[in-house]
MINU-390241 format. One record per residue (C-alpha): chain; x, y, z; residue in three letters. Coordinates in nm, 3 decimals, padded with zeros to 5 digits. Example, Ala and Ser with C-alpha at 12.3 -4.5 7.8 and 13.67 -1.06 7.14 Angstrom:
% MINU-390241
<'A',<01.230,-00.450,00.780>,'ALA'>
<'A',<01.367,-00.106,00.714>,'SER'>
This chain:
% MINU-390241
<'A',<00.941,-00.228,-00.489>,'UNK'>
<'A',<00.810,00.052,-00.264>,'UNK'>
<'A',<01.076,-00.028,00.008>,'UNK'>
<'A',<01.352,-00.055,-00.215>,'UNK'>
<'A',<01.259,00.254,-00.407>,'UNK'>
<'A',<01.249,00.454,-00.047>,'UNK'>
<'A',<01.574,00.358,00.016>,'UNK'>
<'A',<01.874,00.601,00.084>,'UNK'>
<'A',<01.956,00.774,-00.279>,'UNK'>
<'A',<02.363,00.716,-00.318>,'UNK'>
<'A',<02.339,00.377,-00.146>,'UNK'>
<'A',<02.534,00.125,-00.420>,'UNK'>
<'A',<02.281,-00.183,-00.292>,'UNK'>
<'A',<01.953,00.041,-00.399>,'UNK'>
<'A',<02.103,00.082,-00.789>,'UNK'>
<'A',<02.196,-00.285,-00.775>,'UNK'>
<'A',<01.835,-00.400,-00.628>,'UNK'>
<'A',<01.644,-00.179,-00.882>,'UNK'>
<'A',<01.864,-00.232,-01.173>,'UNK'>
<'A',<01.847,-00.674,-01.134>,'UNK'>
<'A',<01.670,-00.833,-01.419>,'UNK'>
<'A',<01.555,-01.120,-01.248>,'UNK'>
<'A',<01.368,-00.896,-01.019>,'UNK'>
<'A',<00.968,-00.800,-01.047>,'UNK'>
<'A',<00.706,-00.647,-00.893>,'UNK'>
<'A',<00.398,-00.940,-00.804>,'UNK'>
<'A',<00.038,-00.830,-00.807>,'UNK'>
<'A',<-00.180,-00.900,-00.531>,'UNK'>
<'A',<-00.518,-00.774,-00.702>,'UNK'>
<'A',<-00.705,-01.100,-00.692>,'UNK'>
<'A',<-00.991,-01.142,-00.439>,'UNK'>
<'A',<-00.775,-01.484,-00.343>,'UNK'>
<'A',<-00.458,-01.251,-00.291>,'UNK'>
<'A',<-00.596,-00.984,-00.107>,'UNK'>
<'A',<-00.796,-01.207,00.177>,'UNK'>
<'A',<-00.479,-01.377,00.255>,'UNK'>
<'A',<-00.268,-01.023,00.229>,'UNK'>
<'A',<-00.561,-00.909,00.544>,'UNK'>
<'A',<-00.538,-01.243,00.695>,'UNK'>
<'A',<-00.114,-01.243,00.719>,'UNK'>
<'A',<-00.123,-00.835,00.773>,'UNK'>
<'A',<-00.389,-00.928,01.109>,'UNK'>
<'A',<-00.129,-01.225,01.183>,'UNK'>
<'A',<00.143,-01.033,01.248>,'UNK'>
<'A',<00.005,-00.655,01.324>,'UNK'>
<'A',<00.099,-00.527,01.052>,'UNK'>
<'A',<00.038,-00.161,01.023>,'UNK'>
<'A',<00.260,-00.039,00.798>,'UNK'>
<'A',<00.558,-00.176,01.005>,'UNK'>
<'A',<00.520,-00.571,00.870>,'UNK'>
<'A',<00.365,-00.465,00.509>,'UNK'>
<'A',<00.678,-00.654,00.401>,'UNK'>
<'A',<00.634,-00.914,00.542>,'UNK'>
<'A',<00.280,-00.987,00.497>,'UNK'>
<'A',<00.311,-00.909,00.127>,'UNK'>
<'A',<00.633,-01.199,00.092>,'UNK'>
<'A',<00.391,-01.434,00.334>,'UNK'>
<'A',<00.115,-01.397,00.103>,'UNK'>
<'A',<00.343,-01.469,-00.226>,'UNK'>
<'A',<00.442,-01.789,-00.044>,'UNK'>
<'A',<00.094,-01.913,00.023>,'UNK'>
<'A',<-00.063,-01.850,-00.274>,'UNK'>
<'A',<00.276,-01.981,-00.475>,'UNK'>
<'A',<00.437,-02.201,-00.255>,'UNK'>
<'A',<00.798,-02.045,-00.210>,'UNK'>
<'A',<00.981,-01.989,00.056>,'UNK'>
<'A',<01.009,-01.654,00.249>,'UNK'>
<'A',<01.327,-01.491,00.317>,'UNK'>
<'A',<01.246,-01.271,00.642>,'UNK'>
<'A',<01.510,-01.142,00.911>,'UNK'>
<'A',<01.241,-01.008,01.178>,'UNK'>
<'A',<01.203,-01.290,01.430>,'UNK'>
<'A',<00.880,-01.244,01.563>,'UNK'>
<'A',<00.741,-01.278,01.140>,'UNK'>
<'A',<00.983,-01.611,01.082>,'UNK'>
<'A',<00.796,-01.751,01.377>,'UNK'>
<'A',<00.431,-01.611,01.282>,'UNK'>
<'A',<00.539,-01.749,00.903>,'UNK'>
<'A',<00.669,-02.071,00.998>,'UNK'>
<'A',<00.365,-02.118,01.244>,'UNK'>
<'A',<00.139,-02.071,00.990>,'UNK'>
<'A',<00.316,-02.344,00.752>,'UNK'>
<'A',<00.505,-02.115,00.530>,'UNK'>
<'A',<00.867,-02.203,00.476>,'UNK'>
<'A',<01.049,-01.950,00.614>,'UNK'>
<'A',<01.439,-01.829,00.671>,'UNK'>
<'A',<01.645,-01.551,00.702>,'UNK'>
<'A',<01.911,-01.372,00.532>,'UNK'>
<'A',<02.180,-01.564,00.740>,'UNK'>
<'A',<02.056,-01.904,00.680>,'UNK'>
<'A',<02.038,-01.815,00.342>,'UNK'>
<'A',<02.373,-01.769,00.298>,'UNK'>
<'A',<02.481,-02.027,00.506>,'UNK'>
<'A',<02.232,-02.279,00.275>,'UNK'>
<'A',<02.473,-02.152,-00.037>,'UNK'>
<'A',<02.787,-02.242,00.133>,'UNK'>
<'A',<02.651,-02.577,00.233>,'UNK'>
<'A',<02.588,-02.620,-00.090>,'UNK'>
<'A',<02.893,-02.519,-00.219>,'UNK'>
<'A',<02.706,-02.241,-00.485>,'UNK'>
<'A',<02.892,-01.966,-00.262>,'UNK'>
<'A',<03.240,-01.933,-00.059>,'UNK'>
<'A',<03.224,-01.863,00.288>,'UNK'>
<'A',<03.462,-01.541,00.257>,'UNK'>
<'A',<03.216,-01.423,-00.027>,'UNK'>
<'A',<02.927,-01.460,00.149>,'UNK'>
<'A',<03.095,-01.287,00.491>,'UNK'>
<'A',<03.184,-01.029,00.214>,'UNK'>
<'A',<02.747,-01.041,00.140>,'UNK'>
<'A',<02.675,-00.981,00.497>,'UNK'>
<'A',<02.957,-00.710,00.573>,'UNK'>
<'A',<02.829,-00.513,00.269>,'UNK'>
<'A',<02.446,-00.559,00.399>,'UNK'>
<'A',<02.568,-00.449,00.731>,'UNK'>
<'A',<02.711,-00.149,00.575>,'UNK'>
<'A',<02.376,-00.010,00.463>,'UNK'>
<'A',<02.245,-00.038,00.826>,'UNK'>
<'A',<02.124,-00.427,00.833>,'UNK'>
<'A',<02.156,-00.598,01.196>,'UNK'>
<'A',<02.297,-00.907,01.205>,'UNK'>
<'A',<02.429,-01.088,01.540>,'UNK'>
<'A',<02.799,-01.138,01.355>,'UNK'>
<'A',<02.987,-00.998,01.098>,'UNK'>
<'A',<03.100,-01.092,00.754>,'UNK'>
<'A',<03.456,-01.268,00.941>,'UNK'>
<'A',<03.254,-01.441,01.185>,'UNK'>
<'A',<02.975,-01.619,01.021>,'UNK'>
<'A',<03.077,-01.933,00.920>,'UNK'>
<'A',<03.151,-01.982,01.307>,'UNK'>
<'A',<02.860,-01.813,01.421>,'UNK'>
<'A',<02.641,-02.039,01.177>,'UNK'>
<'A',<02.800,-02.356,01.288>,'UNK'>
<'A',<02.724,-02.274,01.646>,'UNK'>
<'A',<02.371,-02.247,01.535>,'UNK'>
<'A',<02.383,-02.587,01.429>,'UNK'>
<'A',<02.278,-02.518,01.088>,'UNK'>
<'A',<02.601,-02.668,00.923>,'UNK'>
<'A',<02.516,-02.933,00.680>,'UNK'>
C-alpha cells in the first residue's frame, strides 16, 4: 500500500484504490517469504525501482496467482521464472473476451488510467483494435 499511499493527493484513482474493500495489505514476514522477496528483488535489480514488482512476484510464488505487471522487462523476468504473468492491457482485454466487461468500458478503464500518467501504447478508443492486432483476441 506504500505506492498507492505516495500517490498524487487529489488524484480520484488514489481515494478509489485506498477506499476498495476487497483490497489488503499481504505480509511477507515469514523466513519462506522473505528468501523469495531477495531472490525475485536480485532477479530483476530491484533497488527500490522493481520493489513492486518483486513484492507481487513473491505473492504469486508462494500463493500461486497470477501477477498483473505492465513493466516489460519484469513480465519477462516473471514469466521466465514460471510465474503467470500479464499486464494491465491483457487484463482488460481477458474481461472483454470473456464478456465480464464492454469494450467501450474498458477503453473508458484505460483512458482514465492514462489520465493519472499510466503509458500505454493506445488509448481507451483504440484498444480493442490494438489488442486484436496483438493476437490476443479469443
Amino acid at each position: 500500500m506504500d505506492e498507492m499511499s505516495s500517490l498524487p493527493r487529489g488524484q480520484e484513482a488514489r481515494a478509489l484504490i485506498l477506499a476498495a474493500e476487497w483490497l489488503g495489505v499481504a505480509t511477507l514476514d515469514s523466513l519462506e517469504a522473505l528468501r523469495s522477496f531477495r531472490r525475485w528483488s536480485d532477479l530483476l535489480s530491484a533497488g527500490s525501482h522493481h520493489m513492486g514488482e518483486a513484492t507481487i512476484f513473491t505473492l504469486c510464488e508462494l500463493r500461486s496467482g497470477m501477477a498483473v505487471v505492465d513493466d516489460r522487462k519484469a513480465r519477462n523476468i516473471g514469466r521466465r521464472e514460471g510465474i503467470a504473468v500479464t499486464g494491465t492491457l491483457g487484463l482488460l482485454g481477458e474481461a472483454c473476451d470473456a464478456g465480464r466487461l464492454s469494450w467501450p468500458g474498458a477503453g473508458g478503464m484505460l483512458d482514465a488510467l492514462r489520465a493519472t500518467g499510466a503509458r500505454f501504447p493506445c488509448s481507451g478508443s483504440d484498444f480493442r483494435d490494438w489488442y486484436a492486432a496483438q493476437s490476443l483476441m479469443a
